[in-house]
Structures are given as C-alpha cells and as structure tokens.
KOLROKE-456274 format. One record per residue: residue number from 1; residue in three letters; x, y, z of N, C-alpha, C in turn. Coordinates in nm, 3 decimals. Layout:
<kolnus>
(NUM,Ala,(X,Y,Z),(X,Y,Z),(X,Y,Z)),
...
</kolnus>
This chain:
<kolnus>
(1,Unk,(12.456,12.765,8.882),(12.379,12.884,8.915),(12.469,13.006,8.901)),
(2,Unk,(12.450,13.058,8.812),(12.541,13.201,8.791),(12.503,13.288,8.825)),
(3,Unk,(12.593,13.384,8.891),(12.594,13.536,8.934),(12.527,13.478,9.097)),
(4,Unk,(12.508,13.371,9.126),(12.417,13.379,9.233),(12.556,13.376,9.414)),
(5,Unk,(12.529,13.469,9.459),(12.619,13.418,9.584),(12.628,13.340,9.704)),
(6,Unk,(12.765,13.298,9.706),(12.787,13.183,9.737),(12.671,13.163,9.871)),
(7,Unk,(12.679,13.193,9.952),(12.567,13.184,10.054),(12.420,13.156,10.007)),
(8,Unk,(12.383,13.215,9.935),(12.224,13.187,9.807),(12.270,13.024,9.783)),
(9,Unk,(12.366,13.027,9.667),(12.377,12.860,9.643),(12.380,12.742,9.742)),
(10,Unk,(12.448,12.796,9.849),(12.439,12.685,9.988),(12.347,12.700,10.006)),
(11,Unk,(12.273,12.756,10.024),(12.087,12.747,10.087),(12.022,12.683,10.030)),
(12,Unk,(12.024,12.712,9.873),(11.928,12.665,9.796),(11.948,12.478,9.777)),
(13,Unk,(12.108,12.492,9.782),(12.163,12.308,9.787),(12.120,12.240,9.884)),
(14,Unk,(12.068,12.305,9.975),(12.034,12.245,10.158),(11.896,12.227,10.136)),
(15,Unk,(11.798,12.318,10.039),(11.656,12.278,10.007),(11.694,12.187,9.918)),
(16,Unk,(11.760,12.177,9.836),(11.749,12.055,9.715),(11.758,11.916,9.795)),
(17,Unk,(11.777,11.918,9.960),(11.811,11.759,9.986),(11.654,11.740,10.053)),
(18,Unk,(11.576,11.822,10.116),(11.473,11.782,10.111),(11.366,11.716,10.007)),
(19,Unk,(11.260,11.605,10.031),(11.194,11.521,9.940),(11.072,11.649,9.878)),
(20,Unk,(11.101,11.578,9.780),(10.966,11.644,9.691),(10.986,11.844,9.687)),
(21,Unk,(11.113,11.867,9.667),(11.155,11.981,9.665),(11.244,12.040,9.516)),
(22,Unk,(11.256,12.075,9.432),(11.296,12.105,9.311),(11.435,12.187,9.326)),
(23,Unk,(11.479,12.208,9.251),(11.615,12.359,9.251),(11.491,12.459,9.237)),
(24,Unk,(11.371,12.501,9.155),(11.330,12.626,9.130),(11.236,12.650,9.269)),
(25,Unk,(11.158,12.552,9.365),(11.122,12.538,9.427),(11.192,12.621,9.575)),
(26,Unk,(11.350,12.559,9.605),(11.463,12.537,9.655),(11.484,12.750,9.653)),
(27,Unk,(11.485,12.771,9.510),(11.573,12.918,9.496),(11.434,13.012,9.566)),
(28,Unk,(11.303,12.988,9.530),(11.220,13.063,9.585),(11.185,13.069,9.711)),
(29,Unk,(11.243,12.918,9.823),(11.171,12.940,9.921),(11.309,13.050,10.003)),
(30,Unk,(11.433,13.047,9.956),(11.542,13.068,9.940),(11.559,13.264,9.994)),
(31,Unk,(11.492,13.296,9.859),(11.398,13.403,9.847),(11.333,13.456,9.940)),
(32,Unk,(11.248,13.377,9.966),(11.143,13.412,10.051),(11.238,13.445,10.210)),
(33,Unk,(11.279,13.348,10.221),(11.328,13.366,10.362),(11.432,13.441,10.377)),
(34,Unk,(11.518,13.495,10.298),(11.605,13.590,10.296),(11.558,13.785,10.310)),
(35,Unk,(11.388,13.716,10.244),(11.343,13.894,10.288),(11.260,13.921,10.415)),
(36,Unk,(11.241,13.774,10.457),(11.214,13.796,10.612),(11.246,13.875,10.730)),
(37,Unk,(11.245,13.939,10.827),(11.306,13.983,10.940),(11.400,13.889,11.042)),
(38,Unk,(11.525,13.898,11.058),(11.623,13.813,11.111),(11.566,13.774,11.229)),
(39,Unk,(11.466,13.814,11.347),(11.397,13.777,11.434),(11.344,13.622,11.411)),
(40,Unk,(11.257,13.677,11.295),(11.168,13.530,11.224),(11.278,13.403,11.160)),
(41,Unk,(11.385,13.499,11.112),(11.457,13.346,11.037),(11.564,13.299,11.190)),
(42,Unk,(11.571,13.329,11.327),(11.603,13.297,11.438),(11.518,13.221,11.530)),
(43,Unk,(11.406,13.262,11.478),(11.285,13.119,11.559),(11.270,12.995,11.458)),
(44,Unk,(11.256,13.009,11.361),(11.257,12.926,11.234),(11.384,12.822,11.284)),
(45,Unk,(11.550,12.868,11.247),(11.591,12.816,11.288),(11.650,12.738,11.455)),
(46,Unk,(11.596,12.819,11.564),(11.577,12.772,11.727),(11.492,12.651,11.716)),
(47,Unk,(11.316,12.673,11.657),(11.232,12.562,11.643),(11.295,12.427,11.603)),
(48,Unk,(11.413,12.433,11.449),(11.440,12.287,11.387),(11.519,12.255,11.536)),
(49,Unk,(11.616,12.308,11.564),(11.701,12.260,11.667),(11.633,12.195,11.798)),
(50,Unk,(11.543,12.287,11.790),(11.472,12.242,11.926),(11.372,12.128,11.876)),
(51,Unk,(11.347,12.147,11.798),(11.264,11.979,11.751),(11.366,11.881,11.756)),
(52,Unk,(11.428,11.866,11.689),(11.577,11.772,11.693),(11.607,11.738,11.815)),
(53,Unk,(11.632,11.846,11.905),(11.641,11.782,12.065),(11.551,11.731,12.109)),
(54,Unk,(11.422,11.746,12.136),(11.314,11.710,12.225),(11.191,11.551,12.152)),
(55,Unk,(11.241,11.590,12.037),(11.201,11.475,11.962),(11.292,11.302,11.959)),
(56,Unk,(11.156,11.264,12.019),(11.266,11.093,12.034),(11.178,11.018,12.003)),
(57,Unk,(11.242,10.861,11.980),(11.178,10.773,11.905),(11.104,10.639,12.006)),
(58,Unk,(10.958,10.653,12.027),(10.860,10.585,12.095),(10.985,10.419,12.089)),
(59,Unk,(10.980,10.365,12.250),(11.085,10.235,12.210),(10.970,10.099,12.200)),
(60,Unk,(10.822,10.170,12.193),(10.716,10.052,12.136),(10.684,10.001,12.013)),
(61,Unk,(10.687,10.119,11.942),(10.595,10.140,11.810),(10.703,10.252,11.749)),
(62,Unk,(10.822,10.260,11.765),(10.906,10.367,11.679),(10.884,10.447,11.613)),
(63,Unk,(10.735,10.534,11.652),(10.687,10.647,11.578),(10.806,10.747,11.670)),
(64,Unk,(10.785,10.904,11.555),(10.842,10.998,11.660),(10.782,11.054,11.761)),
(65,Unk,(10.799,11.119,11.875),(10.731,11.098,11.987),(10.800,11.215,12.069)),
(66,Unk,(10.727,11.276,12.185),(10.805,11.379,12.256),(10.797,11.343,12.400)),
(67,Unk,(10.717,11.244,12.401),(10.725,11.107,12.564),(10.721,10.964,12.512)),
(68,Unk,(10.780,10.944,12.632),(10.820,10.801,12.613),(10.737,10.655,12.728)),
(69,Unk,(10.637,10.637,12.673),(10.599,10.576,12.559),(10.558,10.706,12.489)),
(70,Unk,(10.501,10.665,12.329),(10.456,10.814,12.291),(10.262,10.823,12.321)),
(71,Unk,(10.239,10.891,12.321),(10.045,10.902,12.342),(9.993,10.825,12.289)),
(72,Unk,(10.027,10.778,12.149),(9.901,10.628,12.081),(9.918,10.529,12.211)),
(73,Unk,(10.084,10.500,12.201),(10.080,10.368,12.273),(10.050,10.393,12.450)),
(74,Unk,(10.086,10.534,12.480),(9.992,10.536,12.609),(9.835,10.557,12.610)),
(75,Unk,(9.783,10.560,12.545),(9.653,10.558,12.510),(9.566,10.442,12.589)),
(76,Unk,(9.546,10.376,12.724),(9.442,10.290,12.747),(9.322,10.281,12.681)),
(77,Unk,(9.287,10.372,12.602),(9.144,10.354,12.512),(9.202,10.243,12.421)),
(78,Unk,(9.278,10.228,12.367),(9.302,10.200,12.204),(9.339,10.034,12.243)),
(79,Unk,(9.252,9.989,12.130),(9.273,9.852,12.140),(9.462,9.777,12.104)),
(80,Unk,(9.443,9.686,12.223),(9.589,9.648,12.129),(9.590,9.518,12.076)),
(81,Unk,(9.499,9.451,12.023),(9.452,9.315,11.964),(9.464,9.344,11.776)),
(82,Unk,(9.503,9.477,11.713),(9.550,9.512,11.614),(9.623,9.617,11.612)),
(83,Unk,(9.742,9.561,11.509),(9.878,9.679,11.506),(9.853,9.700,11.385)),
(84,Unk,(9.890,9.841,11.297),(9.907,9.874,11.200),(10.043,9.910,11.165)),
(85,Unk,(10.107,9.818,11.079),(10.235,9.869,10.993),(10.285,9.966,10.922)),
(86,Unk,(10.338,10.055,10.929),(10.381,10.143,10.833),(10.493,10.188,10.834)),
(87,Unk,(10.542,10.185,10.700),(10.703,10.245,10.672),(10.760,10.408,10.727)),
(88,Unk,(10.651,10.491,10.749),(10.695,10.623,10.870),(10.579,10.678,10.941)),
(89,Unk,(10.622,10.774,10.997),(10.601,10.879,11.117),(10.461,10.892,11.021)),
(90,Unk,(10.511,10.952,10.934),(10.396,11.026,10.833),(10.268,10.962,10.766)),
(91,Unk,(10.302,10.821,10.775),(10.183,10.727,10.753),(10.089,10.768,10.868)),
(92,Unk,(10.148,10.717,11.041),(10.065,10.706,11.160),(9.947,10.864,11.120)),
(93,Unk,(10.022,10.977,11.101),(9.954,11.067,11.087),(9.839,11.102,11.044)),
(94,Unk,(9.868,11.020,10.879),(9.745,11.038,10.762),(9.665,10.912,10.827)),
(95,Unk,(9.658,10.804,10.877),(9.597,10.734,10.948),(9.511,10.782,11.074)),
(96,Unk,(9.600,10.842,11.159),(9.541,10.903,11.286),(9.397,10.983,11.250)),
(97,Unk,(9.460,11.079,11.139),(9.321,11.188,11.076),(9.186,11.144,11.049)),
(98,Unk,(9.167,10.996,11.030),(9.054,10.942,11.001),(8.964,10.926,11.100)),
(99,Unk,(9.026,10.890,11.209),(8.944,10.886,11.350),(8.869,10.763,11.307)),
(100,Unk,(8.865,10.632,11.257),(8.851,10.550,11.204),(8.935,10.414,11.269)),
(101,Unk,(9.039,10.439,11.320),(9.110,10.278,11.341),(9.164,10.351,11.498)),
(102,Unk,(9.169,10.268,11.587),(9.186,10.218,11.734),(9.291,10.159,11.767)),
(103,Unk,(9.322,10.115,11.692),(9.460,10.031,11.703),(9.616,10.101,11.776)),
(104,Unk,(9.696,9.970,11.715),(9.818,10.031,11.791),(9.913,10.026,11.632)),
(105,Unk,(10.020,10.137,11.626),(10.095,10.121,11.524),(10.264,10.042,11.540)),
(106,Unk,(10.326,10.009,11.438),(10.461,9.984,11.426),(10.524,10.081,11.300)),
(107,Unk,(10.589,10.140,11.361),(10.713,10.221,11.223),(10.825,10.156,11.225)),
(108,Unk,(10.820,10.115,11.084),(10.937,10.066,11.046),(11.073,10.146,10.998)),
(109,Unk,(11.069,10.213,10.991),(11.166,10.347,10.941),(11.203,10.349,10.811)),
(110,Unk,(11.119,10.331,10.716),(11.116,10.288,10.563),(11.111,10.118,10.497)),
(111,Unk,(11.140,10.116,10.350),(11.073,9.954,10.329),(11.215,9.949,10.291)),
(112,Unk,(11.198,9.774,10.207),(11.285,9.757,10.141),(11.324,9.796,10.044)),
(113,Unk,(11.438,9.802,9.990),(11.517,9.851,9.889),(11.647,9.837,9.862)),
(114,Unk,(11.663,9.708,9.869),(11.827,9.660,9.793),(11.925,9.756,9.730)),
(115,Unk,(11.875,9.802,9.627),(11.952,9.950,9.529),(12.028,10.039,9.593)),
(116,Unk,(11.956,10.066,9.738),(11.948,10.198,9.818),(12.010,10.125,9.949)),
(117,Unk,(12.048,9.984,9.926),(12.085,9.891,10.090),(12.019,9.887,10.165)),
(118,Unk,(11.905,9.937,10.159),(11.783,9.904,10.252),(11.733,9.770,10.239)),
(119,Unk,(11.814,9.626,10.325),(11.760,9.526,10.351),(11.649,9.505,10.497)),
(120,Unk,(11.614,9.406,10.478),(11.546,9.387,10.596),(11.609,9.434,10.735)),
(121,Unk,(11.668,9.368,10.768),(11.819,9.382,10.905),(11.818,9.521,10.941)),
(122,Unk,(11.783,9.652,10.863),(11.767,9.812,10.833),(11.673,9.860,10.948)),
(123,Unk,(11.575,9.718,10.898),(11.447,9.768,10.939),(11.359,9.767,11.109)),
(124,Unk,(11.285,9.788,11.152),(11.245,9.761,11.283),(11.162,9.598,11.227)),
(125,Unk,(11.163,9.527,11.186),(11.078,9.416,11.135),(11.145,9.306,11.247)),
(126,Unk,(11.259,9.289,11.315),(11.298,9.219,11.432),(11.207,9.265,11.548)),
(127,Unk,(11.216,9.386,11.540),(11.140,9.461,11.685),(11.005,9.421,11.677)),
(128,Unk,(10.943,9.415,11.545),(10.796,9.386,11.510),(10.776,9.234,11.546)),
(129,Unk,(10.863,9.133,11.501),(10.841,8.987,11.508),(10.845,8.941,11.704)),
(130,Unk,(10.951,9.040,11.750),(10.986,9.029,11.910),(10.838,9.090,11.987)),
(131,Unk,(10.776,9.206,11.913),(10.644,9.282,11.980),(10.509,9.141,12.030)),
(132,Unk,(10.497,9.092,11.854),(10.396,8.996,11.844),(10.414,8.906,11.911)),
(133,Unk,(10.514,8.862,11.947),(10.556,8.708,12.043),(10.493,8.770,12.187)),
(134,Unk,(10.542,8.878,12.197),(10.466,8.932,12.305),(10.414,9.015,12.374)),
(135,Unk,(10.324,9.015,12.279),(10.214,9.142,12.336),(10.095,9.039,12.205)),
(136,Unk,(10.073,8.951,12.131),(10.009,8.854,12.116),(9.917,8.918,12.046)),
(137,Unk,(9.893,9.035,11.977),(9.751,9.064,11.869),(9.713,8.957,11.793)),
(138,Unk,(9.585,8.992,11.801),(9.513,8.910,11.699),(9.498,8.989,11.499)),
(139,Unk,(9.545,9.043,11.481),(9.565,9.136,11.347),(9.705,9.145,11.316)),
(140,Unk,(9.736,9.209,11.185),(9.861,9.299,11.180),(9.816,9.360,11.099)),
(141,Unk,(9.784,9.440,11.049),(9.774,9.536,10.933),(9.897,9.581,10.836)),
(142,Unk,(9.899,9.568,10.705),(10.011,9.590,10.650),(9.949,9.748,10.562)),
(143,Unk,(9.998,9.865,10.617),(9.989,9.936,10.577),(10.094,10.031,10.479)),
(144,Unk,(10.108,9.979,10.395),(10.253,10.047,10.331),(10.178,10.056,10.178)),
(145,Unk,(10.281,10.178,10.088),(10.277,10.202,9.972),(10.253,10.114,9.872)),
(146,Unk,(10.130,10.141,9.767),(10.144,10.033,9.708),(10.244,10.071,9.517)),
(147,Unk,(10.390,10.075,9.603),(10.459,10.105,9.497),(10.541,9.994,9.514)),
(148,Unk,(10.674,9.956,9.417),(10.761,9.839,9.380),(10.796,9.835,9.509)),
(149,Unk,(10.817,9.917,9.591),(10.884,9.872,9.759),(10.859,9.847,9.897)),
(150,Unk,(10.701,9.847,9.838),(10.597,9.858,9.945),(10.562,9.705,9.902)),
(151,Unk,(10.525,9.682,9.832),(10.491,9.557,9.786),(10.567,9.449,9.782)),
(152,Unk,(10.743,9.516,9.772),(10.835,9.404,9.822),(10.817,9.341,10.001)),
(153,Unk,(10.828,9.454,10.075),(10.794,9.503,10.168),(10.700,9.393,10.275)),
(154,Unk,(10.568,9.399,10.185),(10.453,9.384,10.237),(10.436,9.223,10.176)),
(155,Unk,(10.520,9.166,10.089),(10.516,9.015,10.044),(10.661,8.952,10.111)),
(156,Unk,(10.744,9.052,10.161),(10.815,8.971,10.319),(10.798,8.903,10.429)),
(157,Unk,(10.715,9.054,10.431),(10.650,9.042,10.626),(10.494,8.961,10.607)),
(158,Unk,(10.465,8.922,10.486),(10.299,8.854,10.514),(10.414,8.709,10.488)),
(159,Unk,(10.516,8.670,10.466),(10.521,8.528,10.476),(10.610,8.500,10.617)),
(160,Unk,(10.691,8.626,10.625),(10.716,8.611,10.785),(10.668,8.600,10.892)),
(161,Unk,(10.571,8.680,10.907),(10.407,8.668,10.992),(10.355,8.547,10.976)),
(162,Unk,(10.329,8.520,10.845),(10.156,8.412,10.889),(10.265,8.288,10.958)),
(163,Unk,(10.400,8.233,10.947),(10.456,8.182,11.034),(10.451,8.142,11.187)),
(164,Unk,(10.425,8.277,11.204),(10.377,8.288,11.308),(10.227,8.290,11.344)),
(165,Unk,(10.130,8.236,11.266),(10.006,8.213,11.320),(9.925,8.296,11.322)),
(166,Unk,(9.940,8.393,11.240),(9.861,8.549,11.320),(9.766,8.623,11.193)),
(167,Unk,(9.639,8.653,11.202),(9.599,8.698,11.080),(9.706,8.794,11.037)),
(168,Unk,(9.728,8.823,10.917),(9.785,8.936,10.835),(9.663,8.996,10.727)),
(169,Unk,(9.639,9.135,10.755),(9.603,9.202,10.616),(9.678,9.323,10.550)),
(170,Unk,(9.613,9.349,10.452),(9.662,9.461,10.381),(9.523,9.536,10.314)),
(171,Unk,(9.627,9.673,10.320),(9.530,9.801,10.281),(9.519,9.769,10.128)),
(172,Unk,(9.334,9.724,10.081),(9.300,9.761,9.954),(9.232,9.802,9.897)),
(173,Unk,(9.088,9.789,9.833),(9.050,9.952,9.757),(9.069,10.072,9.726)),
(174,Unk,(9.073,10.119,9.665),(9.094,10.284,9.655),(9.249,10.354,9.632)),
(175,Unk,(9.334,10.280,9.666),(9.478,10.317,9.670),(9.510,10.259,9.568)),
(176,Unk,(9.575,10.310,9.460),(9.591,10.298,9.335),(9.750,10.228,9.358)),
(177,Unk,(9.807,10.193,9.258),(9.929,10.109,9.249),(10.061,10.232,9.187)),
(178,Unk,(10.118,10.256,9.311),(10.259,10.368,9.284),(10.193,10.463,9.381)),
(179,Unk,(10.059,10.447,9.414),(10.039,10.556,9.561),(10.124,10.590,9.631)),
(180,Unk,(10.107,10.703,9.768),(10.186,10.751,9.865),(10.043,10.749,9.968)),
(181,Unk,(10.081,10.640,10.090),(10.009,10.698,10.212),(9.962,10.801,10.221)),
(182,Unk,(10.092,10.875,10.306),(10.026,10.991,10.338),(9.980,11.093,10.222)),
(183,Unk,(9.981,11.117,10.088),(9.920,11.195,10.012),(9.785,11.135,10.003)),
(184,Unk,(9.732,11.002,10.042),(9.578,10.984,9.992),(9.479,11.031,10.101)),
(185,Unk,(9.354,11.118,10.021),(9.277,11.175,10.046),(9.167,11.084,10.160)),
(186,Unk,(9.109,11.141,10.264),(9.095,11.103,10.398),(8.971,10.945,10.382)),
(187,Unk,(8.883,11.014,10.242),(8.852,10.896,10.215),(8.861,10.784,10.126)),
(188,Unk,(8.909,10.807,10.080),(9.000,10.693,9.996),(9.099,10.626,10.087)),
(189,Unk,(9.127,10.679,10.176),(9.192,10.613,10.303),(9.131,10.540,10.364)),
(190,Unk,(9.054,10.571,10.425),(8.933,10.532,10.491),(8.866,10.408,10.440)),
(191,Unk,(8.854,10.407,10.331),(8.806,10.265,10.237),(8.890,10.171,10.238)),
(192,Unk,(9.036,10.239,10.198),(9.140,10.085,10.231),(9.134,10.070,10.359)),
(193,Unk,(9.139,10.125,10.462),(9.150,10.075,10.580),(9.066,9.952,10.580)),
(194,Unk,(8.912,10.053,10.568),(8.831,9.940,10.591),(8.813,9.825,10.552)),
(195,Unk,(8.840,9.797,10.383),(8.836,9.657,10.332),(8.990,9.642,10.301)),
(196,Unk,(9.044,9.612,10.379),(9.184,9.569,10.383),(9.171,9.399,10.396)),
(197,Unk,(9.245,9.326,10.316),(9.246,9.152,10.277),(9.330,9.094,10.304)),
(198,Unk,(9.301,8.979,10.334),(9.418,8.877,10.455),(9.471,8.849,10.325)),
(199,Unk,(9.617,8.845,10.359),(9.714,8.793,10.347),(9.729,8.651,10.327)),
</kolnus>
C-alpha cells in the first residue's frame, strides 16, 4: 500500500483478519471511521471491550451468552427431548429467527478440519457425548454446513451417536451443497429444519 500511513495500513491489516472482509473492503471501512467524530470511534471501541468482558461461554450448550446458564438453556418452555448441533454462535441465531424449533442447542466451536488442526479432541463433541448420557434426548439434530467440513463433521458424530442408541438427523432440503447456515434465507431454513433425515 503506497503513500498510505503507517497507522492507515495497521487498521486496514486488523480489518483484513476479519471473515468475509477484503483489503478494498478493509481500506473503506478504514475511511469511514477515520472521518467519524473521536466521541463515536471511543464508544465503538469501549463497546468491543466491553463485549469481550461481559460475554461468556453458556457451560451447557457453549453458545455465547451474558448469563450463565445462557436464556435458551434457561428457558423452561423449550423442550429438551431434542438438541440441535451446530458448529457456532451464529448458526443458534439464524435458527432462533425462525421461531420454528423448541429445542435445546450444542456449539461446537467449529467442525473438522485436519489442514487447519482442527481434529475432533478441538471440539466440544466430548461435552456433547457426556450431555446425552445425561440429560437423555430423544433427537440430535445435526445442523452444520453442507460444505467438505460440515459433512466430515456430520459423518463423525452420526456414527458416534447412533452408538449410542439415539435417533440422529440432519438438515436437508433446500440447503444447497457448499452452503453457509447462517447466510440461508429464513425459509429455506425453515424447510431443512423441517425435513431433516435420520442418519
């Protein structure tokens, strides 16, 4: 990046580590916030910090959470005879929006991925096998990406599971193959939920 100063380039390198963010993306938001009023870029940055502190990880269902348990799993409405799987925070979300499933979730904190050292052992999938022994659902829902690592993922835990006796399904219709959870549209969601297939 030429002529650009040094403070500009650190900024813009600090957007380049966020997902789904570009360098040209990176220099404009860069931009943007540099012609802001220092007031605004002082709550901006107070808010991340203060999210970072007050934000902790549910020790049921390892979504992120700001009590402990977090609200799904304190929820007495919500059935707990089915858990839904998913590789993050951001799945439970695009799920939650449907107002469609009752259930209880598990976050795994991403899938597998050997390349990247993301083996199983990484994963909350111990915490998941220790949940079912006891707390005893009758479901699991395998809700994960249906891309190369979701599918590794999701042909682990359905032979680790049915081991254990327990229906297993997975999310299918409508979700195309290399999808993203949370980018699919509320009903096309909604459809895999619903005809989701045992395992």
């Amino acid at each position: 990046m030429k002529h650009l100063p040094k403070a500009v380039e650190r900024l813009i390198s600090q957007f380049d580590k966020l997902p789904g963010i570009g360098p040209k993306t990176s220099e404009k938001l860069v931009w943007h916030l540099l012609g802001r009023p220092k007031e605004d870029l002082q709550e901006f940055a107070d808010s991340l910090i203060q999210a970072q502190e007050d934000i902790t990880v549910c020790p049921m269902c390892f979504n992120y959470a700001d009590t402990t348990p977090c609200s799904i799993c304190a929820d007495k409405s919500r059935t707990t005879d089915k858990i839904c799987v998913v590789a993050e925070t951001q799945d439970v979300q695009a799920i939650e929006k449907l107002h469609s499933f009752n259930g209880l979730f598990h976050v795994l904190h991403g899938v597998i991925n050997p390349p990247d050292g993301i083996t199983p052992d990484k994963l909350k999938i111990k915490e998941l096998v220790e949940r079912i022994d006891k707390t005893k659902p009758k479901e699991i829902i395998l809700a994960l990406n249906h891309d190369i690592n979701g599918e590794t993922t999701s042909l682990y835990l359905g032979k680790l599971l049915k081991s254990l006796n327990i229906r297993v399904t997975r999310l299918a219709k409508g979700l195309p193959s290399g999808s993203e959870i949370e980018y699919a549209d509320d009903v096309t969601l909604s459809y895999a939920l619903k005809d989701r297939k045992e395992l």
